[in-house]
N, C-alpha and C positions, 0 to 999 in steps of 0.2 A: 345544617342550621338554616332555618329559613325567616323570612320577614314577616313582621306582625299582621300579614297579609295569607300567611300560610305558603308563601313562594320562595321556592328553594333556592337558596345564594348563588349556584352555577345558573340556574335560568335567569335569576335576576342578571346577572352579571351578561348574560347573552343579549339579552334584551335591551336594556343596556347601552351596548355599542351597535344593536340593530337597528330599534327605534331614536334618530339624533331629533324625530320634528314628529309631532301628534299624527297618530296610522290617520285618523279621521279628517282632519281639516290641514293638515299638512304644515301646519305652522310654526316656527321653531321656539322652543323651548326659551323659558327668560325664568331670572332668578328669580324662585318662591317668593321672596322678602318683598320683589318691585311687585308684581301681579300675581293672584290666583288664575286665573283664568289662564294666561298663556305659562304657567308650569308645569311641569311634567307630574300626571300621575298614573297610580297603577289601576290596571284596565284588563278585566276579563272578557275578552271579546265576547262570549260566551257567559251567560250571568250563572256558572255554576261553582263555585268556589272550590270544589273536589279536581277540579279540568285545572292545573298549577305548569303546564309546559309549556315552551315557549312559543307552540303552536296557538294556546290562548291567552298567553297574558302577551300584554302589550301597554306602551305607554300613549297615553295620550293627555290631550290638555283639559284643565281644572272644568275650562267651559262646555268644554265635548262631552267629558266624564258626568259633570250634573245634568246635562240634558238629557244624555242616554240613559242615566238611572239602571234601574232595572228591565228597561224595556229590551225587548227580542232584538235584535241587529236589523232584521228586514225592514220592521215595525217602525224604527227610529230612522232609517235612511230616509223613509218619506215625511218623516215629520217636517214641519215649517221650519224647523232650526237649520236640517239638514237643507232644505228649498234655499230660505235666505243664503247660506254659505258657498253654496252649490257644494255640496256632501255629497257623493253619489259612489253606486255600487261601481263605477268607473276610475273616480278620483280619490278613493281610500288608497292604503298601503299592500304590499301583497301578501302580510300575513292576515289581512282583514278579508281579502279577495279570495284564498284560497277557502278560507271561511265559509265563504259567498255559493263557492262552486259546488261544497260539500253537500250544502242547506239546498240548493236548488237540484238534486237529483232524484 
């Protein structure tokens, strides 16, 4: 059974207890109902919807999640949003970084 995300219940479920604060801006998690923005959502590191492990899905937060959009990971780390936050290919999570290490070989 998977979520209407197409992500299967064991990876949700890992993910989950892996991600407790956004891979991206590292900031922790607050109840959907108080803010969008610092809630937990579902994140394909990887904008390909078929890629459902827990190697690329990841949580992060509402505001990470609209900025990145669709854009490539490389592409979004230099954006202004990333700059303002200080977002960097340094300061994400390690399932974002291994990511990182793939794409740069």
């Amino acid at each position: 059974m998977a979520n209407r995300w197409g992500i299967p219940k064991n990876v949700e479920e890992l993910v989950k207890q892996r991600d407790l604060h956004c891979v991206y801006c590292g900031i922790i998690f607050t109840n959907p109902a108080l803010s969008f923005k610092s809630r937990a959502t579902w994140e394909h590191i990887v904008n390909d919807i078929r890629i459902n492990g827990p190697e690329n899905i990841a949580l992060c937060c509402g505001s990470c999640n609209a900025s990145k959009g669709s854009k490539q990971l490389d592409t979004w780390l230099l954006s202004k949003y990333c700059l303002a936050k200080g977002i960097s290919i340094n300061s994400v999570s390690i399932v974002v970084k291994e990511h990182l290490k793939k794409s740069h070989h």
